[in-house]
C-alpha positions as CSV (number, residue, x, y, z in Angstrom):
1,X,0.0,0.0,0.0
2,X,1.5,3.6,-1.1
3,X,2.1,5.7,2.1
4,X,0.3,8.4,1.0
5,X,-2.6,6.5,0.9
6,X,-2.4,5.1,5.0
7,X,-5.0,5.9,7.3
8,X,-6.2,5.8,10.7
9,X,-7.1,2.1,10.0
10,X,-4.0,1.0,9.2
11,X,-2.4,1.5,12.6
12,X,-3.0,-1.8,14.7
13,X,-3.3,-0.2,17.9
14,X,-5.6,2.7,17.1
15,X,-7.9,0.0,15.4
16,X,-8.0,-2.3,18.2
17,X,-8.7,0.9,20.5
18,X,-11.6,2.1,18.2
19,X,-13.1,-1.2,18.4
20,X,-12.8,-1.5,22.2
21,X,-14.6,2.1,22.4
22,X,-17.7,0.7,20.4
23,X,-17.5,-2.9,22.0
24,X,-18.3,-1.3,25.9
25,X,-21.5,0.7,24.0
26,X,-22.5,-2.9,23.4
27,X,-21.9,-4.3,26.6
28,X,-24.3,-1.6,27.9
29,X,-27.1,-2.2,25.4
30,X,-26.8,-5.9,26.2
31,X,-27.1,-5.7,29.8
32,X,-30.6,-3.9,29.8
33,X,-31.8,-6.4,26.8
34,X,-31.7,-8.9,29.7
35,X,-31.6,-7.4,33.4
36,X,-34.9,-8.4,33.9
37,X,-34.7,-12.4,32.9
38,X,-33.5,-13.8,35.6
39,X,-36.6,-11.8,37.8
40,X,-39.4,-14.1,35.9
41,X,-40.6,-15.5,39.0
42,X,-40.2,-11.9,41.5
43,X,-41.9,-10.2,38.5
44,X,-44.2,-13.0,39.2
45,X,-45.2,-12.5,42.7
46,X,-44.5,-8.7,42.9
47,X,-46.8,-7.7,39.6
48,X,-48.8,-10.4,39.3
49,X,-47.4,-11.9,35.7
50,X,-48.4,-15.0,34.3
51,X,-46.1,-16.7,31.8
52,X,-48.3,-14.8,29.1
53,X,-47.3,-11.3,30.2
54,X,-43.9,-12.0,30.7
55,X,-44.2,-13.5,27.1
56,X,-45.9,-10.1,25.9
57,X,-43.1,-8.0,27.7
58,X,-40.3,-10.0,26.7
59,X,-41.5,-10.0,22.8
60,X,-42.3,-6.2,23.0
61,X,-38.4,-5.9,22.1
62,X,-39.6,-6.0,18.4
63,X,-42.9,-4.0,18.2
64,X,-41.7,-0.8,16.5
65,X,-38.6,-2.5,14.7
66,X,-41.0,-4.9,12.9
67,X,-44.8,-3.2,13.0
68,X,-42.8,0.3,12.4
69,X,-40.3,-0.8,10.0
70,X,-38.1,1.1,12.4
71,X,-35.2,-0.8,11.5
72,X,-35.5,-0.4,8.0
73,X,-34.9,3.6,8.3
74,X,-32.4,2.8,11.0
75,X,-30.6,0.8,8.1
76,X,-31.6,4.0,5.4
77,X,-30.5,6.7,7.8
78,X,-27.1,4.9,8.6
79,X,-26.1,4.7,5.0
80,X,-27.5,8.2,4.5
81,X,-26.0,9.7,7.9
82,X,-23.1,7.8,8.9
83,X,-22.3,5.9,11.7
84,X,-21.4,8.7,14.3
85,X,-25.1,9.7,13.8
86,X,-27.5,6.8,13.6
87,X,-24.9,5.5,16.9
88,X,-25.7,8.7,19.1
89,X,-29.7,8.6,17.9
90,X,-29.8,5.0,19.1
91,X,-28.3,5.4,21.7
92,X,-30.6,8.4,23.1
93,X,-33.4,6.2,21.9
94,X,-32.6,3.6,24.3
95,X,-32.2,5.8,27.3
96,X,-35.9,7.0,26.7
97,X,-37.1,3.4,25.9
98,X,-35.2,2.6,29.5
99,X,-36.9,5.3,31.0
100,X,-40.3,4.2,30.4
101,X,-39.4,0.4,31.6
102,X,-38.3,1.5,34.7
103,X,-41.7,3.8,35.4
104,X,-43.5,0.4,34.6
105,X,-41.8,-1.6,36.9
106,X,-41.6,0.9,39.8
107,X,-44.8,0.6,40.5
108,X,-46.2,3.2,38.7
109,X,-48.7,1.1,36.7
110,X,-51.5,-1.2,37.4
111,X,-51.8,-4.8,37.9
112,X,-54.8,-4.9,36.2
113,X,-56.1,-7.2,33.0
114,X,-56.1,-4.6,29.6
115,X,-57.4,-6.1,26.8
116,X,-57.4,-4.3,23.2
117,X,-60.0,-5.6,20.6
118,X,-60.6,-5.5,17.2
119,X,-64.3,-7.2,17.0
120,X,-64.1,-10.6,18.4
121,X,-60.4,-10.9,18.1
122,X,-58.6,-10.2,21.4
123,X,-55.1,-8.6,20.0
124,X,-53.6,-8.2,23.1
125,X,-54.5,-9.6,26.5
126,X,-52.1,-8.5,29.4
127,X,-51.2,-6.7,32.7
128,X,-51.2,-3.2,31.9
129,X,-48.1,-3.3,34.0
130,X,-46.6,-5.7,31.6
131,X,-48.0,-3.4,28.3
132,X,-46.4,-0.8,29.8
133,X,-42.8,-2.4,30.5
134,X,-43.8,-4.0,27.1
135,X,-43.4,-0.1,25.6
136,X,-40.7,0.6,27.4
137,X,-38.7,-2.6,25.8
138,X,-39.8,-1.8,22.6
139,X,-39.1,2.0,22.3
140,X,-35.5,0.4,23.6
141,X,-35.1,-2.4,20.8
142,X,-35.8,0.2,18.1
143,X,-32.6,1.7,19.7
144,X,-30.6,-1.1,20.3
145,X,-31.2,-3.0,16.9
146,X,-30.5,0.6,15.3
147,X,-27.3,0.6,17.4
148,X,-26.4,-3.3,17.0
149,X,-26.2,-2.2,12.7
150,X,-24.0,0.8,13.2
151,X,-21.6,-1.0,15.5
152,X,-21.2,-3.6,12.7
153,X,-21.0,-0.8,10.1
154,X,-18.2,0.6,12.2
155,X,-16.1,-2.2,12.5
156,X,-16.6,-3.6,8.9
157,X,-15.2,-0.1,8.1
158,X,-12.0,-0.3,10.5
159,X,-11.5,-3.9,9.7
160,X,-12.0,-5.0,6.1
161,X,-9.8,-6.3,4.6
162,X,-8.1,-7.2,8.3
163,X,-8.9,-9.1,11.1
164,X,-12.6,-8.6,10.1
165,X,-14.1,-11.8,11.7
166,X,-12.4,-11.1,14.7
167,X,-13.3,-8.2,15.2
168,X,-16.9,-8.6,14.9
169,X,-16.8,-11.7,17.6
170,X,-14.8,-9.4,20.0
171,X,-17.5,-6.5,19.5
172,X,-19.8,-9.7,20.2
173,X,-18.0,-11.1,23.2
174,X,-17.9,-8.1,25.0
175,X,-21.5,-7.6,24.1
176,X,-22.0,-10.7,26.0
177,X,-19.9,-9.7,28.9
178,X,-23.4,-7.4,29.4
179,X,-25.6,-10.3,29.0
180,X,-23.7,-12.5,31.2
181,X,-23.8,-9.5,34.2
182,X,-27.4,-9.5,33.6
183,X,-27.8,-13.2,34.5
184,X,-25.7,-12.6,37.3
185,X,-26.0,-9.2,39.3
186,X,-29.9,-8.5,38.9
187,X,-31.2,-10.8,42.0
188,X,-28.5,-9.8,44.1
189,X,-29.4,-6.0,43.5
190,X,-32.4,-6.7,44.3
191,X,-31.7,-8.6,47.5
192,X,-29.7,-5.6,48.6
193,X,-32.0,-3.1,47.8
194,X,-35.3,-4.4,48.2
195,X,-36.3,-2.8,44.5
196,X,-37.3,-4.8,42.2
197,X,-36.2,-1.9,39.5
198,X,-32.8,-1.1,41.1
199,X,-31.2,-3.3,37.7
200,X,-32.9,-0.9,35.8
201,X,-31.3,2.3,37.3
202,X,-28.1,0.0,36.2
203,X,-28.7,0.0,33.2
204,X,-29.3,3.9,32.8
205,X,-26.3,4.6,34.8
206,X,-24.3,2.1,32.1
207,X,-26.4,3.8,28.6
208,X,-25.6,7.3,29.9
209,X,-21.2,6.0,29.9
210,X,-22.0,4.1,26.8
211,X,-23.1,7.4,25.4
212,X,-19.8,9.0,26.5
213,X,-17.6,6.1,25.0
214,X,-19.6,6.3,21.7
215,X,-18.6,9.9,21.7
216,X,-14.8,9.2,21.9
217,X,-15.6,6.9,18.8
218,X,-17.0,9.4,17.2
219,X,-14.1,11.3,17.4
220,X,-11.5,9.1,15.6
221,X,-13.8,8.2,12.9
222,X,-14.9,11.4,12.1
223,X,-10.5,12.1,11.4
224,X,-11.0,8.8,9.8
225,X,-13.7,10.7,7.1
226,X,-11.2,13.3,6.5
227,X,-8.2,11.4,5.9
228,X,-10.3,9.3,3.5
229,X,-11.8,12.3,1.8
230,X,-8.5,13.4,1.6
231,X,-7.2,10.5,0.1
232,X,-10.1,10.3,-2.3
233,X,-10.5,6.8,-0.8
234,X,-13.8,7.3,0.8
235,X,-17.0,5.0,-1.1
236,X,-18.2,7.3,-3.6
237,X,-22.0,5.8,-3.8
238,X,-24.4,6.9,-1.1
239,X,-27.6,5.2,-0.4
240,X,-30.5,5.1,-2.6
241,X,-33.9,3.4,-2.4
242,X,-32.9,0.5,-4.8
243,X,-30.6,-0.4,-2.6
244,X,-33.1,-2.4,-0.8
245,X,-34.8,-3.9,-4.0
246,X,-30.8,-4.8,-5.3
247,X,-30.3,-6.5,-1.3
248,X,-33.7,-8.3,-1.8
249,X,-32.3,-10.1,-5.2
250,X,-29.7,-11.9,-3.6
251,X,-30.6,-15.6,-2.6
252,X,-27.6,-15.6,-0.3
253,X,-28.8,-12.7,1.7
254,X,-32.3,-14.5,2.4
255,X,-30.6,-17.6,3.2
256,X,-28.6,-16.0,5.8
257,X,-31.7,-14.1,7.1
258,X,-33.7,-17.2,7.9
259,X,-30.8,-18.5,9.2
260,X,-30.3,-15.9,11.3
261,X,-33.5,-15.6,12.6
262,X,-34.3,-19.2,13.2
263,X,-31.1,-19.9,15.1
264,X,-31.7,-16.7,17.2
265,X,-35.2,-17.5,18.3
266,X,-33.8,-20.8,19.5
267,X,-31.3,-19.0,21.5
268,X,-32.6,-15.5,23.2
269,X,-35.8,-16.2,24.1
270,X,-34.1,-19.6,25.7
271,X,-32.4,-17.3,28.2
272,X,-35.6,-15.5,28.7
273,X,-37.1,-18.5,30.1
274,X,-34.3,-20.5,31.2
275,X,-34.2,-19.4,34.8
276,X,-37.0,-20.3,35.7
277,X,-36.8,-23.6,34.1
278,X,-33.7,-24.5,35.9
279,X,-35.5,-23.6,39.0
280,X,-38.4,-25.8,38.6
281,X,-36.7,-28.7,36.3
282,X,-33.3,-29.0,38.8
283,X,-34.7,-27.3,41.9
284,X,-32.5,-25.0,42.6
285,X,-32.7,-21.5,44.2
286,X,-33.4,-17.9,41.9
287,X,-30.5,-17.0,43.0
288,X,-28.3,-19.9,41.9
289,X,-30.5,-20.3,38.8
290,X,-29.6,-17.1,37.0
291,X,-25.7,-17.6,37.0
292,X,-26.3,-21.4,34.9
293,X,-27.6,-19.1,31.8
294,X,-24.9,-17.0,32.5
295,X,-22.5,-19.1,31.5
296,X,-23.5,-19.6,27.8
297,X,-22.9,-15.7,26.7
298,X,-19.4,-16.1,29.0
299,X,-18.6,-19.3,26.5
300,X,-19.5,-17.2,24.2
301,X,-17.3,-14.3,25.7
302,X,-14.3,-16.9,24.7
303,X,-14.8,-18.6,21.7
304,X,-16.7,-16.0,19.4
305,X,-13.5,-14.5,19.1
306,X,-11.1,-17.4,18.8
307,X,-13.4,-19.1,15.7
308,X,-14.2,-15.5,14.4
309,X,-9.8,-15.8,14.1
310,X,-10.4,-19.0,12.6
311,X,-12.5,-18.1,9.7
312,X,-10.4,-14.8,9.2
313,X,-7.3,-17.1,8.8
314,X,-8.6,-20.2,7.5
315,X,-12.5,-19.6,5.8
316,X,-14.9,-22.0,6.1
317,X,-17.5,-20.0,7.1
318,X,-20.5,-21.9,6.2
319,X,-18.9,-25.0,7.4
320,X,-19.0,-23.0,11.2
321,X,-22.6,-22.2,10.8
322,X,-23.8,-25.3,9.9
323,X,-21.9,-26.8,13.0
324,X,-23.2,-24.3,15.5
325,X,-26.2,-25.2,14.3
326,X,-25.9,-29.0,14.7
327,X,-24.8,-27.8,18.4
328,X,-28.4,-26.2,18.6
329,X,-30.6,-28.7,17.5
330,X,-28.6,-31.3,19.7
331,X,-28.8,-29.2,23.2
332,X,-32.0,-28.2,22.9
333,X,-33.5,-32.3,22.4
334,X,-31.5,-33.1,25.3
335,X,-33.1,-30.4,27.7
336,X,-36.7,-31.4,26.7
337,X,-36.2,-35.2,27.9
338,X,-37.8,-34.8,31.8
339,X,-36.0,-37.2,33.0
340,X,-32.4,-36.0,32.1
341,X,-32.8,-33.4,35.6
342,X,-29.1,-33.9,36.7
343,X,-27.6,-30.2,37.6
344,X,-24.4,-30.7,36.2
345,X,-25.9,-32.0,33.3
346,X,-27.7,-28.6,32.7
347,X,-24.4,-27.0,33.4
348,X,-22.8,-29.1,30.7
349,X,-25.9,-28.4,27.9
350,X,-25.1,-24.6,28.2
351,X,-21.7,-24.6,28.0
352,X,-21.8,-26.6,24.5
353,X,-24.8,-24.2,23.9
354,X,-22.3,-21.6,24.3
355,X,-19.6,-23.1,21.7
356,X,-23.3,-23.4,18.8
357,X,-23.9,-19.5,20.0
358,X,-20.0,-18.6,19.6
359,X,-19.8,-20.5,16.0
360,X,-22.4,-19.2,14.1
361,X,-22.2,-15.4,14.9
362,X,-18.3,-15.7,14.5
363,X,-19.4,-16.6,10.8
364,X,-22.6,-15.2,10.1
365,X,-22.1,-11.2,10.4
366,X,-18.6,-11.3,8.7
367,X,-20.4,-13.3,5.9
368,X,-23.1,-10.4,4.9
369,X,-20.1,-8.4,4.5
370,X,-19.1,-10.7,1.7
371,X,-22.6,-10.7,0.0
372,X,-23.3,-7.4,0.2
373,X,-21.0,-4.3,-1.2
374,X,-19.9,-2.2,1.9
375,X,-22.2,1.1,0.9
376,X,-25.1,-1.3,1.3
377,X,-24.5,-3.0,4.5
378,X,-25.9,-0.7,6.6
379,X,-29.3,-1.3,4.9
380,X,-28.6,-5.0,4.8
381,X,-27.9,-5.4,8.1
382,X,-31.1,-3.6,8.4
383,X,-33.0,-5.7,6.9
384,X,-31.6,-9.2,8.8
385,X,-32.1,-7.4,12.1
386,X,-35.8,-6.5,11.1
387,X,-36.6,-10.2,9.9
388,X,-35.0,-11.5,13.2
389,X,-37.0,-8.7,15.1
390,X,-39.9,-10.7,14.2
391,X,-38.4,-14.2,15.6
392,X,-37.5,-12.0,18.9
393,X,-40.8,-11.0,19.2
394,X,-43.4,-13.8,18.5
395,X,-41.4,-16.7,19.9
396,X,-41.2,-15.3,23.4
397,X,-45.0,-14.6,23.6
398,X,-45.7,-18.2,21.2
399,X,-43.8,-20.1,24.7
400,X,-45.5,-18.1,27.4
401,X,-48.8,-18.8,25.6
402,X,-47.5,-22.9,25.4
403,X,-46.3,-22.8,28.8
404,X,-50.0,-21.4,30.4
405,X,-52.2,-23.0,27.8
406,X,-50.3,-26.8,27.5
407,X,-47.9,-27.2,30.6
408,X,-48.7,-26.3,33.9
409,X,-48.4,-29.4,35.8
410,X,-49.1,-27.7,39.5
411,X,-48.5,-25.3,42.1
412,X,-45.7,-25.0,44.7
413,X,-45.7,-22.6,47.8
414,X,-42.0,-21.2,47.8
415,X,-40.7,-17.9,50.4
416,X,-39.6,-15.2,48.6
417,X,-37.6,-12.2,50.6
418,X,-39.4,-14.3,53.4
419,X,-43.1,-14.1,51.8
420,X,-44.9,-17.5,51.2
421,X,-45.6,-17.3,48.0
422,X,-47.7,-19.5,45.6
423,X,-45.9,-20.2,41.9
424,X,-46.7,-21.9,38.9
425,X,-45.2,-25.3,37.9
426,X,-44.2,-26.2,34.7
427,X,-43.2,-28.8,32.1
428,X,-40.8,-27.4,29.7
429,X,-40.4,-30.7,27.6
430,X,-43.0,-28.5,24.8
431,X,-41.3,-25.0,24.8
432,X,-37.8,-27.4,24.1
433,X,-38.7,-29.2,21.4
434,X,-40.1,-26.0,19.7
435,X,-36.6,-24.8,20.2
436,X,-35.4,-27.6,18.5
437,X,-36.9,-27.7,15.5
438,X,-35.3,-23.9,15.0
439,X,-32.3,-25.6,15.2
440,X,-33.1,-28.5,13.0
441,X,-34.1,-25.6,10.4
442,X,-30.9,-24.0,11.1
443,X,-29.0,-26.8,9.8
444,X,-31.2,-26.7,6.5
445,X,-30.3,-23.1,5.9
446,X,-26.9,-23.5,6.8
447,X,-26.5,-26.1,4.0
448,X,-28.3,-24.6,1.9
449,X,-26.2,-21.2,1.9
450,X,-22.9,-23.5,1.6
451,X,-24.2,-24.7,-1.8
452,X,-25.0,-21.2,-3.0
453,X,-22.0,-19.4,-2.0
454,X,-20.4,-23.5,-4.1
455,X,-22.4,-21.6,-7.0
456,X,-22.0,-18.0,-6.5
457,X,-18.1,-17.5,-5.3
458,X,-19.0,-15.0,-2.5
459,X,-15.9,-16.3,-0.4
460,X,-17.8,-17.7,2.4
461,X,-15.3,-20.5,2.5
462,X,-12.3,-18.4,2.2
463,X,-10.4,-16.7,4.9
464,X,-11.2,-12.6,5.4
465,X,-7.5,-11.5,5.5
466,X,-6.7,-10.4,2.1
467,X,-2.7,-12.3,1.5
């Protein structure tokens, strides 16, 4: 590379320091996405939610980004805008989604049944409590989905052509760093503080320093856009409406979609639930419960960025995906068996859980970056995020609707903070096996991408560094 032509991006440290800057944003939008989960059963007691209205909150995450398309102009105003833009936006967006989630949950709302009607079809039937937490999550996933694109968009433009793969599984790792301190620290706040909204104030307190990191991003990349106007070597094409019609015509970038969106809804709303199924299926405390899910986005922590170095270095990404997948299918048939309730057998499931959720991200989000030329990735990414939105937010509310219509098996009296409370037993075996056949449709898709990339040449086999 001619000298003249070096930028910001090509100095190792600065890159790696740009990427750690975007990476802690992450960690903060993760740990609100699930500071609540491991609460199912306090949310429970305290508000009087059934496994319904924690299914309706839960899947409000992707009200706006799917019913609102909010996504889809996320996607248009990153391309349009920049990075340093649509980033701050979500950001802010998230902070007033936050906001509202914490007034629901402080008691501020009503425990009572809200139904909305259009004739004789009930639309919604919930807790107006849980509606109103269900807002508050869903004016924050239009901000954190907007922000999850830009972060990618910011590191495909540091690292292309580099350590690419890598990258994006250490912006995803310390994403998960967030999710795993949500499994963890949330019941023991509340222990302390007797608030059942004290992780929430948490999670403001972390947006509001995310904020100010993103900021000190925003910084470097915006001497980044000079030295590459400078250079003449900034992309000359900005966005235009085809954009999305030219994304929509590649097979590849469907394939990955589904893909993406099956394995997922096997995945997140798994954690959303998984708490309470450890509690009930192995007996165990809330307390101890919520660190067992924590261990699959720490596995993930690890090994998201050691097979992301892998496919930079050696390829094979659709090879990864469709073993992650395999991992899916296979964890999620062994959970549903009742009588496979040892402990450290559970422990066991989610740590290989956590190699199937390291592999296929590691390949995955590098890949669209293959498929799709880098002006239009913004709006591609976009459009996978919005098509995943809708997995995020009808398989949560499809299992709480299983689990009250299909599974309850009983009741158990249990003290809580010392109050005798009466909870709601379950059998999970249903729920699991719906899981599974996401995974076993994963696997389909994964193949099925392998052979058109075997037809296309996108590279997905090949490694990211460019020799």
């Amino acid at each position: 590379m001619n000298h003249s032509t070096r930028t910001l991006r090509d100095k190792k440290g600065l890159r790696w320091a740009v990427l750690a800057l975007v990476s802690f944003t992450m960690l903060c939008t993760y740990y609100l996405t699930d500071a609540l989960a491991p609460l199912e059963t306090r949310l429970e007691v305290a508000l009087n939610w059934s496994a319904t209205d924690y299914g309706w909150y839960t899947g409000a995450y992707g009200w706006f980004n799917v019913f609102l398309l909010m996504l889809i102009f996320g996607g248009m105003v990153l391309d349009k805008m920049g990075v340093k833009f649509t980033g701050t936006l979500a950001i802010c967006i998230m902070l007033a989604g936050a906001g509202i989630k914490y007034w629901a949950i402080s008691g501020h709302t009503s425990s009572e049944m809200m139904t909305l009607s259009i004739g004789s079809w009930n639309i919604i039937s919930a807790r107006q409590s849980a509606l109103a937490a269900g807002l508050g999550f869903a004016v924050f996933g239009a901000g954190a989905e907007m922000f999850g694109i830009s972060a990618n968009k910011a590191v495909i433009r540091w690292f292309k052509g580099k350590e690419l793969a890598l990258a994006i599984g250490l912006n995803t790792s310390v994403g998960r760093i967030g999710t795993a301190l949500a499994m963890f620290t949330p019941i023991p706040l509340v222990n302390w503080t007797k608030n059942l909204s004290t992780p929430i104030i948490l999670s403001l307190l972390l947006l509001c320093i995310g904020l100010v990191t993103f900021i000190c991003f925003s910084v470097f990349d915006r001497k980044l856009d000079k030295e590459e106007a400078d250079n003449h070597t900034a992309p000359v094409e900005e966005f235009k409406f085809s954009d999305i019609k030219a994304i929509a015509k590649i097979k590849a970038f469907w394939l990955i979609t589904i893909l993406c969106v099956l394995f997922y809804s096997a995945v997140f709303p798994f954690i959303k639930y998984a708490t309470r199924l450890i509690i009930q299926k192995y007996n165990v405390s809330d307390e101890f419960a919520g660190y067992i899910p924590a261990l699959l986005p720490l596995g993930a922590l690890i090994l998201t960025p050691v097979f992301g170095g892998l496919y930079d270095r050696k390829g094979k990404g659709a090879s990864i995906m469709i073993i992650g997948s395999v991992i899916l299918l296979c964890v999620h048939i062994l959970f549903s068996i009742p009588s496979l309730n040892n402990l450290y057998m559970a422990i066991g499931l989610v740590l290989i859980l956590g190699v199937g959720f390291s592999l296929v991200p590691s390949a995955m989000w590098p890949s669209v970056a293959k498929i799709i030329p880098e002006q239009r990735v913004g709006t591609a990414y976009a459009m996978v995020f919005w098509v995943q939105n809708w997995g995020l937010m009808f398989v949560p509310m499809l299992i709480g609707y299983v689990l009250d219509k299909y599974c309850i098996i009983g009741a158990t009296v249990k003290s809580i903070n010392g109050v005798e409370t009466e909870t709601v037993l379950y059998n999970y075996t249903l729920p699991m096996l719906i899981f599974a056949c996401f995974g076993a449709l994963s696997i389909l898709f994964a193949f099925w991408l392998k052979h058109e990339d075997a037809k296309k040449g996108y590279g997905l086999e090949k490694p990211n560094i460019e020799r």
